[in-house]
C-alpha positions in Angstrom: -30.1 24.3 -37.0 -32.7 22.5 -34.5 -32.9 24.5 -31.1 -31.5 23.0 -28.0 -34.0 21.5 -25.5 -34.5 23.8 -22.9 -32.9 22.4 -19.2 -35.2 21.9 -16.6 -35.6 23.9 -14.0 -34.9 22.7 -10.9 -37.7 22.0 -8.4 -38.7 24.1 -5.4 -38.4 21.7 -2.8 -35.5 19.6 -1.3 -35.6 16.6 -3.6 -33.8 14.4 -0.5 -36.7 15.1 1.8 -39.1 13.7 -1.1 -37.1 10.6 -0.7 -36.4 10.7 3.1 -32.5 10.9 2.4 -29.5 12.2 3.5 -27.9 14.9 0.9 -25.0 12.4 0.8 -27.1 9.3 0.2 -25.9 7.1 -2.5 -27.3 6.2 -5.9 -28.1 2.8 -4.4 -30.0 4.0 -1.4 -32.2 6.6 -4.3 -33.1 3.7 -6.2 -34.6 1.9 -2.7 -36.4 4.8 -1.3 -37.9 5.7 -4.6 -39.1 2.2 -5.0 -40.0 1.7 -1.6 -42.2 4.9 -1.3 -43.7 4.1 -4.8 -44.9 1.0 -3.0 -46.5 3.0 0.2 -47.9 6.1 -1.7 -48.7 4.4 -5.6 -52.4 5.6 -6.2 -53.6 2.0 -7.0 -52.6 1.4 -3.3 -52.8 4.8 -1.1 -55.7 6.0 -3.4 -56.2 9.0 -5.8 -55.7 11.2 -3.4 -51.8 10.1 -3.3 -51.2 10.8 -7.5 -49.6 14.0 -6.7 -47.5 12.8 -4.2 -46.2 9.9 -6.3 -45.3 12.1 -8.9 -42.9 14.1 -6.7 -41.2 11.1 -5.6 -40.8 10.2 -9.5 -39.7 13.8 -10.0 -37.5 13.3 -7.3 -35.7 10.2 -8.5 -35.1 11.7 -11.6 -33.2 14.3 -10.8 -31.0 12.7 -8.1 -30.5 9.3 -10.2 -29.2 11.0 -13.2 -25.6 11.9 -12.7 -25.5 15.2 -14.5 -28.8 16.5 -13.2 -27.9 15.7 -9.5 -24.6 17.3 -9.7 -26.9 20.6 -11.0 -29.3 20.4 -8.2 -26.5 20.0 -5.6 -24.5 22.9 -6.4 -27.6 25.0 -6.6 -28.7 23.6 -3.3 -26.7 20.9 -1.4 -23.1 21.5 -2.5 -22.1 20.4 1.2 -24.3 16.8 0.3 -21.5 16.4 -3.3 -18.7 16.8 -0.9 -19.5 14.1 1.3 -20.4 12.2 -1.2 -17.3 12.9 -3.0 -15.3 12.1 1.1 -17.0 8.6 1.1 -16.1 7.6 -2.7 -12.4 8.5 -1.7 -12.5 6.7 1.6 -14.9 3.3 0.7 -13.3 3.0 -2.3 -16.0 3.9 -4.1 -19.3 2.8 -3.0 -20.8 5.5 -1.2 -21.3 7.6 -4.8 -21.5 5.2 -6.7 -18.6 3.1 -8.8 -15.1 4.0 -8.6 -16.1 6.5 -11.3 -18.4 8.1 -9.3 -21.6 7.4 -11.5 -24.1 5.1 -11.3 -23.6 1.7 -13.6 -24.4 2.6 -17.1 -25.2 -0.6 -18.1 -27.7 -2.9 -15.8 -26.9 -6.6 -15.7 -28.6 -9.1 -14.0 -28.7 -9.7 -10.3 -26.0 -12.8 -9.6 -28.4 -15.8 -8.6 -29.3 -16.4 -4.8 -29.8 -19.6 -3.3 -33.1 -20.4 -2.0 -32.0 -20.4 1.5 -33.9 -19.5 4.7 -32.4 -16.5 6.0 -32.6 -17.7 9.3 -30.7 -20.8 8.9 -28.2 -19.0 7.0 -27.5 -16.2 9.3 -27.4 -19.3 11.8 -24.6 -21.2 9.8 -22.5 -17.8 9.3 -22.7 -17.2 13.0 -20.9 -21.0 13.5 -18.1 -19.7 11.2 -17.5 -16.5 12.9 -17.6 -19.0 16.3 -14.5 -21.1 14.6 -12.6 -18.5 12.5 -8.6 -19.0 13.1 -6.2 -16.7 13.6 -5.1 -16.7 10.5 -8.1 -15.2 9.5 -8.8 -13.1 12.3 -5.4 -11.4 10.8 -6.6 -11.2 7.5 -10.1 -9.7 9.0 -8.3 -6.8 10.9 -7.1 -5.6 7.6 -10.6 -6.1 5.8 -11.9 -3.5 3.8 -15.3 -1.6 5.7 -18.7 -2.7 4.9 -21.2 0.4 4.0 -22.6 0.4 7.3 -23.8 4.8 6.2 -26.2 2.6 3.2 -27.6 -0.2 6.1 -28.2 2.8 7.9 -30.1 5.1 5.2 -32.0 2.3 4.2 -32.9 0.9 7.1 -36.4 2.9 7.2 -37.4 1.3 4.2 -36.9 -2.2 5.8 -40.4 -4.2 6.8 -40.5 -3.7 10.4 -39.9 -7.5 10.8 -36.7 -6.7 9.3 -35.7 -3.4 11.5 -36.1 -5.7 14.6 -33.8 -8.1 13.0 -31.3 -5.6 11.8 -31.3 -3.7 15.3 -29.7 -7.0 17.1 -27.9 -8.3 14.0 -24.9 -6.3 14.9 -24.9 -8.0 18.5 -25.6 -11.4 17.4 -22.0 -11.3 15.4 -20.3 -9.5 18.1 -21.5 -11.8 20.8 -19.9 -14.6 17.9 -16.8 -13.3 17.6 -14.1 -14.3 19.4 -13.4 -11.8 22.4 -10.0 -10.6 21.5 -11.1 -9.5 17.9 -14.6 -8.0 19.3 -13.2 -4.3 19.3 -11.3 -4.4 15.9 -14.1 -2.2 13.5 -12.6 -4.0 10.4 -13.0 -7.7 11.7 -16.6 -6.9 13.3 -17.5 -4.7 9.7 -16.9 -7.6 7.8 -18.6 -10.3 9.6 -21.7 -7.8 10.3 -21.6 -6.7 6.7 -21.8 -10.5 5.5 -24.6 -11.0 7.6 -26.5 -8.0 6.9 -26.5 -9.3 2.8 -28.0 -12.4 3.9 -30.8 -10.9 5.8 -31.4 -8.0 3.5 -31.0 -10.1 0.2 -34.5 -10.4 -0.3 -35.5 -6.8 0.1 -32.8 -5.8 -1.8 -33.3 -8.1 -4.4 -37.0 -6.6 -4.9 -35.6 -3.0 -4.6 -32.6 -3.1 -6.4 -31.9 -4.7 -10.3 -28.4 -4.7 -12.1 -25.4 -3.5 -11.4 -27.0 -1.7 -8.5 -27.8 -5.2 -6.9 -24.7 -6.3 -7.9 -22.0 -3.8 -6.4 -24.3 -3.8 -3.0 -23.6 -7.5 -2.6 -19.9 -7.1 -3.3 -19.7 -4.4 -0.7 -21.3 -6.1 1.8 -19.7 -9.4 1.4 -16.1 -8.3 0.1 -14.2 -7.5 3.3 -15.1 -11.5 4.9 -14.6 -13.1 1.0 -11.4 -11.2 0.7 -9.8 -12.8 4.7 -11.8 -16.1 5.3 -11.4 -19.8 4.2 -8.1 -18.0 2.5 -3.8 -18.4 3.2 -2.7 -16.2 5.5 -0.5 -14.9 2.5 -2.3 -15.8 -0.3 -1.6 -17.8 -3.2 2.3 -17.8 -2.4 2.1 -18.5 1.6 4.5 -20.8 1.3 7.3 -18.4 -0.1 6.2 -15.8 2.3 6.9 -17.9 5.7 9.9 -19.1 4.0 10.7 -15.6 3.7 9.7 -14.5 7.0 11.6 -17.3 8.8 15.1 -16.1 6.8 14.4 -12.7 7.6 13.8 -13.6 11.6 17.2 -15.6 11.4 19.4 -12.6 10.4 21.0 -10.9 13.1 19.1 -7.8 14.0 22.7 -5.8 13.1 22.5 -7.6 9.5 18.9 -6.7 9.1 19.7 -3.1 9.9 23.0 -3.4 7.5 20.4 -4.7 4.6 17.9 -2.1 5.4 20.9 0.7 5.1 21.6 0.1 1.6 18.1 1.6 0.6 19.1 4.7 -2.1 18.4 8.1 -0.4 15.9 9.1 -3.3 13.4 6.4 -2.3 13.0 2.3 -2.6 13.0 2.4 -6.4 11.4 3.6 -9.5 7.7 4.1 -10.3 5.2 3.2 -8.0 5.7 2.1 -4.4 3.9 -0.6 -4.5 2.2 -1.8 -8.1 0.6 -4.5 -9.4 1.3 -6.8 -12.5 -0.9 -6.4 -15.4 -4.3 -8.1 -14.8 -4.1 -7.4 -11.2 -5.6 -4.5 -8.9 -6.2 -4.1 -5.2 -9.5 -2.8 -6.6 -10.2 -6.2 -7.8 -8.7 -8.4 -5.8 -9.1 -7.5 -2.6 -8.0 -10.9 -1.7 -4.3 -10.4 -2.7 -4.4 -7.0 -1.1 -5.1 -8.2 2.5 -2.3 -11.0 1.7 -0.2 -8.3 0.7 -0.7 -5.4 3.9 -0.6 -8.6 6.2 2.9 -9.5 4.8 4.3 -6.3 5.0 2.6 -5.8 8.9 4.3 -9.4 9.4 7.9 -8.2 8.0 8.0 -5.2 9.4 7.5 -6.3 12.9 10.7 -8.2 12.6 12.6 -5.2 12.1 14.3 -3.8 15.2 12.7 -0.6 16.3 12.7 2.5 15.6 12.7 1.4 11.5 14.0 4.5 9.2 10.7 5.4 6.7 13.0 4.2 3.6 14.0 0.8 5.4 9.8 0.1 5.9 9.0 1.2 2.2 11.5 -0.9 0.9 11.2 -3.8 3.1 7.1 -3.2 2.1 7.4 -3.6 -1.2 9.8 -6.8 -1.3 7.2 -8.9 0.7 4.3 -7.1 -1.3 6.0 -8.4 -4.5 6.8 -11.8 -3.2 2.7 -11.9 -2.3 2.7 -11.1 -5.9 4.7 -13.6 -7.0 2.9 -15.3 -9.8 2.0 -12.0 -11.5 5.5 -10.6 -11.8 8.4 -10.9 -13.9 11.5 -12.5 -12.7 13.2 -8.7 -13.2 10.1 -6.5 -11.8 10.7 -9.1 -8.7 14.4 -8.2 -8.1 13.9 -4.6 -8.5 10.9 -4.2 -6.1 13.0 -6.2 -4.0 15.6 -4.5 -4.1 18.2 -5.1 -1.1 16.2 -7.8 0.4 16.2 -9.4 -2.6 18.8 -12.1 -1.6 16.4 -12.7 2.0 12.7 -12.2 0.1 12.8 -13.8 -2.7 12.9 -17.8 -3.4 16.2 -19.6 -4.3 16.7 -19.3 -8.0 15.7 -23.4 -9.3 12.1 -22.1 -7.5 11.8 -18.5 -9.3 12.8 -20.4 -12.2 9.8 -23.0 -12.2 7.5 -20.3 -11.2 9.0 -17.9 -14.2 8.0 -21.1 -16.6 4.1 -21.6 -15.0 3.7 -18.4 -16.1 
């Protein structure tokens, strides 16, 4: 029986300070300083002399881009750096570790294609749009999921310094855009900033970063103003929503509170609270799940204060299932709907028609 290959040992020296990173960087921002430093201290540029030095940054990428080895040197050494690694993967949805697995893509593919644009102009024309975005989509924005501003910011020092003194007044540029009342909402500014920052850092990225790791950056970046601009309010079923929305804000506020009171004491139905038809995942479309928490935020502020937790859940889930509408069965409709069925949903003939699109 052939030995087992004996495991490394683990080096000396903090592997993060070879790299110049935080203990909570991400596999992303290991793959840009490794390749960035490569560039700076590679003996065929920095000399002879440098050799040993680019070795321990290779060293160092080894360890901390491999999944298994990382998680060996960071419970030896850093096991406060896996933690908040661990706090951002839970809280960005999965970015700040890696994908939602927590890993770094197994398989590469190639970068998507990028338009041969002049940064410039192009941060120019997204500046115009944040100038004219509607409050339809300054709604959407405020419920926009948050750029990884923590990766900008590691990465930053490996920018050219051309693009540091960009990146400083980026920020300002968009807020300075933005319409005033919407200035101070983090989401709305994250997503506008975050859009811009992947148009002036595409280059750089695209020279530092290949695959799937170039791949999920962009989405990141861009995801939270795809997912809320040049979209319906609602989504692809706006129209049933403010159909539903106006019936709901005729109904006495004593029948609303009637409706809300027929919600069963053991919760607002069975199985999840609020789930998705097959195919569908807030994950994945991000889109749908902005149309989805703005509904809701919309619905619920027609309730008369103070709302009982079971009369929100359930009033949640109707309008999150009308959103839905194309995904779900006529009878996984009614029962998220549940007493607001009769308000939420669309008059039969319409249910009907959509039940035979599908």
């Amino acid at each position: 029986m052939a030995a087992m290959p004996p495991r490394p040992m683990l080096p000396p020296d903090d592997l993060y300070a070879r790299l110049e990173l935080p203990v909570d960087a991400s596999f992303e921002a290991v793959e840009i300083a490794w390749r960035a430093l490569l560039k700076r201290h590679h003996p065929d540029v920095a000399g002879p002399a440098a050799e040993a030095l680019a070795k321990r940054i290779n060293v160092a990428h080894d360890w901390l881009s491999d999944p298994t080895l990382r998680a060996r040197y960071d419970q030896d050494r850093h096991p406060r750096g896996a933690a908040l690694r661990s706090e951002r993967s839970a809280s960005a949805r999965g970015f700040a570790s890696g994908p939602r697995s927590g890993t770094p893509p197994r398989a590469p593919r190639p970068p998507a294609p990028r338009r041969p644009v002049d940064p410039a102009q192009a941060i120019a024309h997204h500046l115009d749009r944040v100038r004219r975005l509607g409050q339809d989509e300054l709604d959407r924005l405020s419920l926009a999921e948050t750029a990884p501003i923590a990766f900008i910011a590691t990465i930053s020092r490996f920018l050219p310094a051309d693009r540091q003194d960009a990146l400083k007044t980026l920020e300002q540029r968009v807020a300075d855009a933005l319409p005033r009342r919407a200035r101070w909402d983090p989401a709305t500014r994250d997503a506008a900033v975050g859009y811009a920052q992947e148009i002036l850092l595409g280059p750089f990225l695209d020279e530092h970063l290949s695959g799937a790791f170039r791949e999920r950056v962009q989405e990141r970046l861009t995801r939270g103003w795809e997912a809320a601009v040049d979209q319906p309010r609602y989504g692809p079923n706006t129209s049933a929503v403010v159909a539903a929305l106006a019936r709901l804000e005729a109904l006495p506020p004593a029948e609303r509170a009637r409706i809300g009171g027929q919600v069963p004491r053991g919760g607002a139905g069975g199985g999840s609270d609020f789930p998705w038809p097959r195919g569908l995942s807030p994950q994945d479309d991000d889109a749908l799940r902005v149309s989805s928490a703005l509904a809701q935020r919309d619905a619920l502020g027609l309730l008369p204060e103070p709302i009982p937790a079971l009369t929100r859940r359930s009033l949640a889930r109707a309008m999150h299932g009308l959103v839905l509408l194309h995904g779900f069965k006529p009878t996984e409709l009614e029962r998220l709907a549940g007493p607001w069925a009769s308000i939420v949903l669309p008059p039969a003939p319409v249910a009907t028609a959509a039940a035979r699109r599908r």
